[in-house]
LUMLUMDREN-2810 file (N, C-alpha, C; in Angstrom, 1 decimal):
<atoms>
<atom><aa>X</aa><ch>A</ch><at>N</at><xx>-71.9</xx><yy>77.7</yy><zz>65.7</zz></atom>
<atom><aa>X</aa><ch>A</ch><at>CA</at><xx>-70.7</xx><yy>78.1</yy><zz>64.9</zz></atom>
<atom><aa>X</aa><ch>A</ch><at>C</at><xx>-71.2</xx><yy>78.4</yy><zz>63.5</zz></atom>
<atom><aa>X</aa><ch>A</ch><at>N</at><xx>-70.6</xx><yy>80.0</yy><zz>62.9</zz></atom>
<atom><aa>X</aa><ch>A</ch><at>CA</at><xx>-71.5</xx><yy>80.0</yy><zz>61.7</zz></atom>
<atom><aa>X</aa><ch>A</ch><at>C</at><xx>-70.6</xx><yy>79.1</yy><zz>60.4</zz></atom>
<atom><aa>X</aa><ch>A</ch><at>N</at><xx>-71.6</xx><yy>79.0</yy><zz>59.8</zz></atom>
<atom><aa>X</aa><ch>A</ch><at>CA</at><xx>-71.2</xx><yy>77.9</yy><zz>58.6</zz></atom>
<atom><aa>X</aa><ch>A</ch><at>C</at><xx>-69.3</xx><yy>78.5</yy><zz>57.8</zz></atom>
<atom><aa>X</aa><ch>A</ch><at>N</at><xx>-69.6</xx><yy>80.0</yy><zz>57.6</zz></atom>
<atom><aa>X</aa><ch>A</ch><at>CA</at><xx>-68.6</xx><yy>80.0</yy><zz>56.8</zz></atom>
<atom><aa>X</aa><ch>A</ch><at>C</at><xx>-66.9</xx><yy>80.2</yy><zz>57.8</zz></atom>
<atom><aa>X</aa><ch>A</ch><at>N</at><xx>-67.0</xx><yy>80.3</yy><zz>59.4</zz></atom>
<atom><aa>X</aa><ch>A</ch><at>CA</at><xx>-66.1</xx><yy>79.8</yy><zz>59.9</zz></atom>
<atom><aa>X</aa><ch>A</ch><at>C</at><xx>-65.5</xx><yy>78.1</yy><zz>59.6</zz></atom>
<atom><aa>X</aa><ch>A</ch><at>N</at><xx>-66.7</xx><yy>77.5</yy><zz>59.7</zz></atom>
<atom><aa>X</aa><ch>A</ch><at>CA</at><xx>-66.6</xx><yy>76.0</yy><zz>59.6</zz></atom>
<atom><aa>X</aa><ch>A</ch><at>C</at><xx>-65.9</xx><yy>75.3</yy><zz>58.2</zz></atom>
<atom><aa>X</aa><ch>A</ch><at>N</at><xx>-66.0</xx><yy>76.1</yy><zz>57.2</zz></atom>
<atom><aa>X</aa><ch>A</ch><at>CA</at><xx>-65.6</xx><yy>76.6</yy><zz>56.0</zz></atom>
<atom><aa>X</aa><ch>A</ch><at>C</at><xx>-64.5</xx><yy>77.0</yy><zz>55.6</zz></atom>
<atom><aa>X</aa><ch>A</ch><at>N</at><xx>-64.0</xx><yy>77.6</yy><zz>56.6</zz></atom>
<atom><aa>X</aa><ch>A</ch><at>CA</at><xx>-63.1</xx><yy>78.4</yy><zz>56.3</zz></atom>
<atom><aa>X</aa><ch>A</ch><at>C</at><xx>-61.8</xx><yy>76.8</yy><zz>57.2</zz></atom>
<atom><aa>X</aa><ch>A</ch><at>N</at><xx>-61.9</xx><yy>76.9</yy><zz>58.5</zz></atom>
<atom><aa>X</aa><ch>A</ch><at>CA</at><xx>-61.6</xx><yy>75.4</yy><zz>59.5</zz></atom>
<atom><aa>X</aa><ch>A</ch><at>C</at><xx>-60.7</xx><yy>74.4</yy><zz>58.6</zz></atom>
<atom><aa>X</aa><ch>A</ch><at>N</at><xx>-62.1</xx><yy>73.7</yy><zz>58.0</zz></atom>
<atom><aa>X</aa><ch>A</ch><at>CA</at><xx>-62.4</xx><yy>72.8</yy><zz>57.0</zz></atom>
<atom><aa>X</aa><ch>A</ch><at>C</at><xx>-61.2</xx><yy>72.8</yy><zz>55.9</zz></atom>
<atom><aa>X</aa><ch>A</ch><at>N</at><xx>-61.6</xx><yy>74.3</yy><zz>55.1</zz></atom>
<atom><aa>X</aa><ch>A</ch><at>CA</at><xx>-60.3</xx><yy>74.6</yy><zz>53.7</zz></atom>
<atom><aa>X</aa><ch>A</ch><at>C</at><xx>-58.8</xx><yy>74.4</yy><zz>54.0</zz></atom>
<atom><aa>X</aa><ch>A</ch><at>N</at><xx>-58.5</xx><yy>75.4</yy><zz>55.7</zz></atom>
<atom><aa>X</aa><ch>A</ch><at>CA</at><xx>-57.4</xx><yy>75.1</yy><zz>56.0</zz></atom>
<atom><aa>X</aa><ch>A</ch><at>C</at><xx>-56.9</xx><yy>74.2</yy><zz>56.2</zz></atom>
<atom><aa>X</aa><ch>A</ch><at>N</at><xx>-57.5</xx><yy>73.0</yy><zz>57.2</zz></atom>
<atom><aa>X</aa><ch>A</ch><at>CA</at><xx>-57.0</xx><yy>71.8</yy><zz>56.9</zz></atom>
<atom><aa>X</aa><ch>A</ch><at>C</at><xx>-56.9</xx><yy>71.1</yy><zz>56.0</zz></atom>
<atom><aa>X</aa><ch>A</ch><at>N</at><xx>-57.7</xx><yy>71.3</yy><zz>54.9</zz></atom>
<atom><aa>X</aa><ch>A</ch><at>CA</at><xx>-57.6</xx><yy>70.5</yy><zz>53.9</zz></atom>
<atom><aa>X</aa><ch>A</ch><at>C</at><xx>-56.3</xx><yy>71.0</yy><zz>52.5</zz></atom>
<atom><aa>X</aa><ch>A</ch><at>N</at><xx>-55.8</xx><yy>71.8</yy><zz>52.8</zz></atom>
<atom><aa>X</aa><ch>A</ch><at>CA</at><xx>-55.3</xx><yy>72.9</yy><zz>52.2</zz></atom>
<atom><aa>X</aa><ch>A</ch><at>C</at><xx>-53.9</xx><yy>72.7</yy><zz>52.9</zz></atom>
<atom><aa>X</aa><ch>A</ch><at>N</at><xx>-54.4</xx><yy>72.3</yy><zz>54.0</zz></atom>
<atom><aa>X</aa><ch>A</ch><at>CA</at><xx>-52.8</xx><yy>72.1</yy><zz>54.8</zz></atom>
<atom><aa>X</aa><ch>A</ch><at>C</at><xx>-51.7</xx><yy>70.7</yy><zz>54.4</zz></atom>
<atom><aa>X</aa><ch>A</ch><at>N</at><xx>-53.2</xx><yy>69.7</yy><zz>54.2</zz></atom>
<atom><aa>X</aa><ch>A</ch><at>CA</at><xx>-52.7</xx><yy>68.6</yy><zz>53.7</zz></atom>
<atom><aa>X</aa><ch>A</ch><at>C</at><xx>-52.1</xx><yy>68.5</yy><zz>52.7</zz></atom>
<atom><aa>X</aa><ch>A</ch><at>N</at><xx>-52.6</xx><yy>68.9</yy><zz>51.8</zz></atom>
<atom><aa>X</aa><ch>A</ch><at>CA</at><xx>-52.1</xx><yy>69.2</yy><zz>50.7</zz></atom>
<atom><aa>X</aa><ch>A</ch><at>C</at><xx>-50.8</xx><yy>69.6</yy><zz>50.6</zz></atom>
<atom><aa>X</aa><ch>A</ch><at>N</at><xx>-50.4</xx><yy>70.7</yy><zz>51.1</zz></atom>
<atom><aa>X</aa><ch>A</ch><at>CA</at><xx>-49.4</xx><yy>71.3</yy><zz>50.8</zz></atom>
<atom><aa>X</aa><ch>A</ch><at>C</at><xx>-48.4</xx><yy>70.9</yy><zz>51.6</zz></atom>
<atom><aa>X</aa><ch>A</ch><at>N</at><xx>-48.2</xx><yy>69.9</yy><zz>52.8</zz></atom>
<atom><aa>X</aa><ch>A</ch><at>CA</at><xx>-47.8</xx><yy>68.8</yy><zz>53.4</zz></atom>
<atom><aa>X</aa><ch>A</ch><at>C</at><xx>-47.4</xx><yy>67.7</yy><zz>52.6</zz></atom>
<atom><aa>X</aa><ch>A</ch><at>N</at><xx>-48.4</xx><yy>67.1</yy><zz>51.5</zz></atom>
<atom><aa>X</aa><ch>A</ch><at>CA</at><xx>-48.1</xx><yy>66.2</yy><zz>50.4</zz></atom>
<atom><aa>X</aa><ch>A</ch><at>C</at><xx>-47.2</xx><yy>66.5</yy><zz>49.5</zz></atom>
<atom><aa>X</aa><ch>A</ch><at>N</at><xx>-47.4</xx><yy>68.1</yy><zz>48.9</zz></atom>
<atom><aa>X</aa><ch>A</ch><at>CA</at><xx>-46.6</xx><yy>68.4</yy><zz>47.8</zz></atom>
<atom><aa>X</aa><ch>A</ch><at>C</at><xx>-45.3</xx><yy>68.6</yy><zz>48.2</zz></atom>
<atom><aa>X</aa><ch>A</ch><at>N</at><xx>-45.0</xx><yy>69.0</yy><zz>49.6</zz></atom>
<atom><aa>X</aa><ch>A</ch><at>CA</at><xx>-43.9</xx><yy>69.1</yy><zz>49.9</zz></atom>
<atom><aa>X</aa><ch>A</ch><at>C</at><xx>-42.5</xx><yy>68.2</yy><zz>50.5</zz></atom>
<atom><aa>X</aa><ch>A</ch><at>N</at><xx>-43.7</xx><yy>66.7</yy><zz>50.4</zz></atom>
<atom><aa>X</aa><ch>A</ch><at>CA</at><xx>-43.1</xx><yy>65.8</yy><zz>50.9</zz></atom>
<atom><aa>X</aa><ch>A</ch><at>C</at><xx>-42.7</xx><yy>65.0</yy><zz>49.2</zz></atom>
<atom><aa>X</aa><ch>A</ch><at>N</at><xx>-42.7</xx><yy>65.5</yy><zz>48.3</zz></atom>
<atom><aa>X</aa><ch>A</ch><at>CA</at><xx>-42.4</xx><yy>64.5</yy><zz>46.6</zz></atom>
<atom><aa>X</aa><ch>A</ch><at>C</at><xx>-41.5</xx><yy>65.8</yy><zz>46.4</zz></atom>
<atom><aa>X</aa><ch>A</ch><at>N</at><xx>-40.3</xx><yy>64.9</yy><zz>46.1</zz></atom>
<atom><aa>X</aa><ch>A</ch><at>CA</at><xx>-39.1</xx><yy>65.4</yy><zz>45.5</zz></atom>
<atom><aa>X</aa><ch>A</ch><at>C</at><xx>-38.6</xx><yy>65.1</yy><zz>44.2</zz></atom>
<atom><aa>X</aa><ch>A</ch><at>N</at><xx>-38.1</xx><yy>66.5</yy><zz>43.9</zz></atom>
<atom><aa>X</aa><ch>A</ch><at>CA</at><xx>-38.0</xx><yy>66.2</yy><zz>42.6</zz></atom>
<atom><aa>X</aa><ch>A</ch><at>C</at><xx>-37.5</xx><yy>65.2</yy><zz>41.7</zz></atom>
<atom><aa>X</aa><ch>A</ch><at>N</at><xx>-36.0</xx><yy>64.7</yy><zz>42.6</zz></atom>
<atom><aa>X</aa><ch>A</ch><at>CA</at><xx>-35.0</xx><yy>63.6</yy><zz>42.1</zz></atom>
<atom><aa>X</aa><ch>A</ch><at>C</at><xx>-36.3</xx><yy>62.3</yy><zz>42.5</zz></atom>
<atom><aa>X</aa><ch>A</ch><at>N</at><xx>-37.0</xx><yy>62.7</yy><zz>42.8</zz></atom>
<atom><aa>X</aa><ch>A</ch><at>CA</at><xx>-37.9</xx><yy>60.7</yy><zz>43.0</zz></atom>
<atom><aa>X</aa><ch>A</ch><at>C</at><xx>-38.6</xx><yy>60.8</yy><zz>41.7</zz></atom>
<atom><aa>X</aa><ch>A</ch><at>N</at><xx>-39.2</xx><yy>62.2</yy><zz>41.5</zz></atom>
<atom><aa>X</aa><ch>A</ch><at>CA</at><xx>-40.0</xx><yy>62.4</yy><zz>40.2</zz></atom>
<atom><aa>X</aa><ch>A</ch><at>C</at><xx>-39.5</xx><yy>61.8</yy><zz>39.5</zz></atom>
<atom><aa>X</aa><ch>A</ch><at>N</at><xx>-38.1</xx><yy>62.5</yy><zz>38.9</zz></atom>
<atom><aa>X</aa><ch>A</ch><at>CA</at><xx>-37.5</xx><yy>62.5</yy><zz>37.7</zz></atom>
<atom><aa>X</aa><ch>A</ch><at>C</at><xx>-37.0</xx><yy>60.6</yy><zz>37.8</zz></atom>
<atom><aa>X</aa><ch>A</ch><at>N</at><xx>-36.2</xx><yy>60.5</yy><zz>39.0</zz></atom>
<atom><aa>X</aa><ch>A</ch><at>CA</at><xx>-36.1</xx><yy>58.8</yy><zz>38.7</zz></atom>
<atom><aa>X</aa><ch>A</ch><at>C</at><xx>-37.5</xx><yy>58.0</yy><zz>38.3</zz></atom>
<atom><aa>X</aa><ch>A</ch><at>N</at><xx>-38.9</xx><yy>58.0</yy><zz>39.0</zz></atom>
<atom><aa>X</aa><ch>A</ch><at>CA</at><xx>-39.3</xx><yy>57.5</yy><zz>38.6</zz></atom>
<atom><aa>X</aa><ch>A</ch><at>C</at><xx>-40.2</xx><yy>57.3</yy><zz>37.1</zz></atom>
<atom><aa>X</aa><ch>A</ch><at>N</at><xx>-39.8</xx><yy>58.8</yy><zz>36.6</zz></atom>
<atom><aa>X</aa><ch>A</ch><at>CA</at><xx>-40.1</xx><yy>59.2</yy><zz>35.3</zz></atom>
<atom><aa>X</aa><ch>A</ch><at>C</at><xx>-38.8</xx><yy>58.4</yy><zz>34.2</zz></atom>
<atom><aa>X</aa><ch>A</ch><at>N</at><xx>-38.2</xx><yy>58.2</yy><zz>34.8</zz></atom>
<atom><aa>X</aa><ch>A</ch><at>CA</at><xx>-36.7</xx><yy>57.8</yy><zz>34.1</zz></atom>
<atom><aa>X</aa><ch>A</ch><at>C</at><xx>-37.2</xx><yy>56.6</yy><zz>33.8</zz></atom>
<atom><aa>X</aa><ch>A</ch><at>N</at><xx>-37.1</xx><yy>55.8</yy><zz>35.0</zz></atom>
<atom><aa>X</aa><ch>A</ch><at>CA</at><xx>-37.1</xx><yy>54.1</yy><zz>34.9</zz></atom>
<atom><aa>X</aa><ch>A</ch><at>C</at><xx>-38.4</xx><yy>53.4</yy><zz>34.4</zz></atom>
<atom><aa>X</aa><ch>A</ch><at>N</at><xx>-39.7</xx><yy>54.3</yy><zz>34.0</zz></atom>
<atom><aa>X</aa><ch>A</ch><at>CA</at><xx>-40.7</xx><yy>54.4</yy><zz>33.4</zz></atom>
<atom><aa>X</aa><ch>A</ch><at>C</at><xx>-40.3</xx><yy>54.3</yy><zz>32.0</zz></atom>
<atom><aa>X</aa><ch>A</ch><at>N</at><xx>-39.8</xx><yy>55.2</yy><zz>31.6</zz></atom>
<atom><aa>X</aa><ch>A</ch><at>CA</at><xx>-39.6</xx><yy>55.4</yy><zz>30.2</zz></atom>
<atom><aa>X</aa><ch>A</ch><at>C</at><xx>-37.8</xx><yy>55.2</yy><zz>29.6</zz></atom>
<atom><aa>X</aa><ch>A</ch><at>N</at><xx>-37.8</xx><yy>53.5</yy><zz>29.6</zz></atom>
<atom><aa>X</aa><ch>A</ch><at>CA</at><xx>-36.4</xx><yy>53.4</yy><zz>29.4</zz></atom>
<atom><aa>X</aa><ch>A</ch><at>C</at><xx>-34.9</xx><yy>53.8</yy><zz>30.2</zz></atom>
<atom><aa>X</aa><ch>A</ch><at>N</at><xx>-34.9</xx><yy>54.2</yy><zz>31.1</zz></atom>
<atom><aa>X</aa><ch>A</ch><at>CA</at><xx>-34.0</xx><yy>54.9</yy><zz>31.7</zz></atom>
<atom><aa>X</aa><ch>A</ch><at>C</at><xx>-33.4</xx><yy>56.4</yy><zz>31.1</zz></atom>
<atom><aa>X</aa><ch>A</ch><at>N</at><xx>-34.0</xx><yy>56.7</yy><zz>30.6</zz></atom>
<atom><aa>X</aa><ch>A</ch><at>CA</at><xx>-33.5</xx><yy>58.2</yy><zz>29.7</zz></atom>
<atom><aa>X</aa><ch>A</ch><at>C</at><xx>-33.7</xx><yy>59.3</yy><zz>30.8</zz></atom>
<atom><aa>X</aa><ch>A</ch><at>N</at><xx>-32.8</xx><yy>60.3</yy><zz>30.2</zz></atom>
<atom><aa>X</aa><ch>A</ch><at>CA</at><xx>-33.1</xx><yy>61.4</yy><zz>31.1</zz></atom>
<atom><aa>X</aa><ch>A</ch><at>C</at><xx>-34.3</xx><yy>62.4</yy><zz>31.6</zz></atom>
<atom><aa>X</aa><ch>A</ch><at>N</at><xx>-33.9</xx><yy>63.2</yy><zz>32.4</zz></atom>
<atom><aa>X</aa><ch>A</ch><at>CA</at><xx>-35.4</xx><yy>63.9</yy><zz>33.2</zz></atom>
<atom><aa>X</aa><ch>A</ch><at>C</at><xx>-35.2</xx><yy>65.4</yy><zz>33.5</zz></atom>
<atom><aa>X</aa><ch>A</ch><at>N</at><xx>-36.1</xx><yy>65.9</yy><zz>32.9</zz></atom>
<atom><aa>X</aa><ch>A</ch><at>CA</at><xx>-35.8</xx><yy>67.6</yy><zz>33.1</zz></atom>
<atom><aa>X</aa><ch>A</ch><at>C</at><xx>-37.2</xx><yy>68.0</yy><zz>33.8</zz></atom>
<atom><aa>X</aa><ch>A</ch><at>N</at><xx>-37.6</xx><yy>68.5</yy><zz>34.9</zz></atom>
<atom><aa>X</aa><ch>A</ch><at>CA</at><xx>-38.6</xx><yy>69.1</yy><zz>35.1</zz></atom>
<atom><aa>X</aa><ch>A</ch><at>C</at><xx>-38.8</xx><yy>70.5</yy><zz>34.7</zz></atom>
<atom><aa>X</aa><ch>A</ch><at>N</at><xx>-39.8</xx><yy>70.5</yy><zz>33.8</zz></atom>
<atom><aa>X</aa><ch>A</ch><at>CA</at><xx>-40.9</xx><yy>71.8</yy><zz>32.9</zz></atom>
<atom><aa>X</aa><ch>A</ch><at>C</at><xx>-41.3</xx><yy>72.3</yy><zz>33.9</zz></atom>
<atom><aa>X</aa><ch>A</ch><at>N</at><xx>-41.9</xx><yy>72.5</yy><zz>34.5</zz></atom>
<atom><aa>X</aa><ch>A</ch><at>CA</at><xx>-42.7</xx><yy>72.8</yy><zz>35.7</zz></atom>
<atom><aa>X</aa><ch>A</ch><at>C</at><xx>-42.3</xx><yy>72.5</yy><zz>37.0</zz></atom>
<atom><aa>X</aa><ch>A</ch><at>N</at><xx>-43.1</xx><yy>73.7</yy><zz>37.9</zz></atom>
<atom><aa>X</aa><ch>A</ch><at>CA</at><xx>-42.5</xx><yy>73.9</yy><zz>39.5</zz></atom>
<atom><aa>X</aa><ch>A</ch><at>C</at><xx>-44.2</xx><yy>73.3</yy><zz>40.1</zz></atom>
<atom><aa>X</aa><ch>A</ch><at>N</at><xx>-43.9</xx><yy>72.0</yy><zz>41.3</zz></atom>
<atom><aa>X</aa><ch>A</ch><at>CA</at><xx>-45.5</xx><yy>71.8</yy><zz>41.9</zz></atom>
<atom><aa>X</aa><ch>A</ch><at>C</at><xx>-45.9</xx><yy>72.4</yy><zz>42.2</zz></atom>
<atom><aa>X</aa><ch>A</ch><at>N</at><xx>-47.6</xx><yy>72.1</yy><zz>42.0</zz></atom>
<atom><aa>X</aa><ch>A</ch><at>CA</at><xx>-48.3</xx><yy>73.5</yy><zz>42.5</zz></atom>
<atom><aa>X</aa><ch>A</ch><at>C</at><xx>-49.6</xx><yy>72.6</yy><zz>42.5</zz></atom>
<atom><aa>X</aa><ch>A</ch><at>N</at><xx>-50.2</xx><yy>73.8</yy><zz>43.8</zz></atom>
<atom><aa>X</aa><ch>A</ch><at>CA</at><xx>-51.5</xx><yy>72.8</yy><zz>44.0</zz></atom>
<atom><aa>X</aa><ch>A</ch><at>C</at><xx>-52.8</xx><yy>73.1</yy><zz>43.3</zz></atom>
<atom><aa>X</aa><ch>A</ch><at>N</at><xx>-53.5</xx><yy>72.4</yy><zz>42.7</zz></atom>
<atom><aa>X</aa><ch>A</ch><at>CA</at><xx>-54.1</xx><yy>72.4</yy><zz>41.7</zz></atom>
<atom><aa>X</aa><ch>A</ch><at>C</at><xx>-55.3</xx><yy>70.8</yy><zz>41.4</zz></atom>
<atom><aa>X</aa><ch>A</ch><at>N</at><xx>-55.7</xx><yy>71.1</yy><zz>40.1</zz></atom>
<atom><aa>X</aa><ch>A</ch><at>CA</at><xx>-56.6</xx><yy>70.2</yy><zz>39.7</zz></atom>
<atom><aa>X</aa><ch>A</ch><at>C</at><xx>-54.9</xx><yy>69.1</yy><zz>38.7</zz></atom>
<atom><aa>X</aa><ch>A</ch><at>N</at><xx>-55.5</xx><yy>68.0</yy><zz>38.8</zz></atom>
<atom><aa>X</aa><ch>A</ch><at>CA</at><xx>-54.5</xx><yy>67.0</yy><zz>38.2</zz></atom>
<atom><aa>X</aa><ch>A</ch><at>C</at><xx>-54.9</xx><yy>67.1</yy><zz>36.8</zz></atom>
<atom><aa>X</aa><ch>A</ch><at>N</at><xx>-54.4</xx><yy>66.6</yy><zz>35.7</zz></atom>
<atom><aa>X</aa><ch>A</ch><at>CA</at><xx>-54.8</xx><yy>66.4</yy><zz>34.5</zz></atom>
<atom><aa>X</aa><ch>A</ch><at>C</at><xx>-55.7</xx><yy>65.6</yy><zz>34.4</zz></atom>
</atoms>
């Protein structure tokens, strides 16, 4: 099997997971648990998830 098939296999699944993950965190859990972190104040999400490097 050449390497960059195996590569390619590999990315998808890992890629699948991912986007499996992001799709399973919802916004309202975000924002609650951004809320009850920080006083109970309110929560506006700046940003749409995306798959990526973390801070």
């Amino acid at each position: 099997m050449p390497q960059s098939f195996r590569d390619a296999v590999v990315r998808a699944r890992v890629h699948g997971g991912d986007d499996r993950f992001l799709a399973a965190i919802r916004d309202e859990d975000v924002c609650h648990l951004a809320s009850t972190r920080h006083g109970g104040g309110g929560c506006v999400l700046f940003k749409s998830a995306v798959r990526g490097l973390w801070p």
